[in-house]
N, C-alpha and C positions, 0 to 999 in steps of 0.2 A: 504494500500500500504506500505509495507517493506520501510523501511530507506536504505539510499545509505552504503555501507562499505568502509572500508578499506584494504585490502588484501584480503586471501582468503582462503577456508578452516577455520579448527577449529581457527584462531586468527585473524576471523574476526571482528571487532569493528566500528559499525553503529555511525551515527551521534550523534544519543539520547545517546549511549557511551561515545563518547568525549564530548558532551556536560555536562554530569555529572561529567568527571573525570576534566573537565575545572573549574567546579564548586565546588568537590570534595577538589581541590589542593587551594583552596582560605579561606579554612575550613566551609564553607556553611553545614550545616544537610541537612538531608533528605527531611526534612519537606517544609527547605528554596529552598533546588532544585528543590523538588517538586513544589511548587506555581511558580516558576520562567518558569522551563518549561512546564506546564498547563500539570500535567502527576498525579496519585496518589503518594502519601506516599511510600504506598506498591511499585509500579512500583520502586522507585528509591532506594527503600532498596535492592529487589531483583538483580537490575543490580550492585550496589554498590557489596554485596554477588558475584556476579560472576566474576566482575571485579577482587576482592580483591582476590578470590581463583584462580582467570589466575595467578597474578602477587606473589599468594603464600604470602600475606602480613599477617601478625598475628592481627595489630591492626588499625582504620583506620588510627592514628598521619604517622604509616609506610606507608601506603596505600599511602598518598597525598605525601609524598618523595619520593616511587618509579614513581608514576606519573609524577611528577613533572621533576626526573633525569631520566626517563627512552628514551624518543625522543620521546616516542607517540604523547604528544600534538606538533602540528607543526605551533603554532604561537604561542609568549607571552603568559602570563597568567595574568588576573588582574582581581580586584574585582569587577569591572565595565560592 
């Protein structure tokens, strides 16, 4: 069963989305997002890869600052 989105069209952005770039902007790896949300390595490399070419970011440091200032996430951020 698909994950719920956010908009619509090409810049949709599924739960398992925000939940990476939530974890992404706290500077969490792959590795660490991975185990957290019970997904592979691979899974959250990939989305990380797609996320990072939407937002056009060069490196992830820039990746979790567009995140971060962009409005996508729609509640606080914390490492908790």
């Amino acid at each position: 069963m698909p994950a719920t989105a956010r908009a619509s069209g090409p810049d949709v952005v599924s739960d398992l989305q925000l939940s990476i770039m939530r974890l992404l902007v706290t500077g969490s790896t792959d590795s660490a997002i991975a185990h957290r949300l019970g997904v592979s390595t691979r899974t959250i490399t990939e989305h990380v890869r797609r996320i990072s070419g939407r937002l056009d970011s060069g490196s992830r440091a820039r990746l979790g600052c567009l995140i971060a200032t962009s409005g996508l996430l729609d509640e606080p951020v914390s490492e908790n």
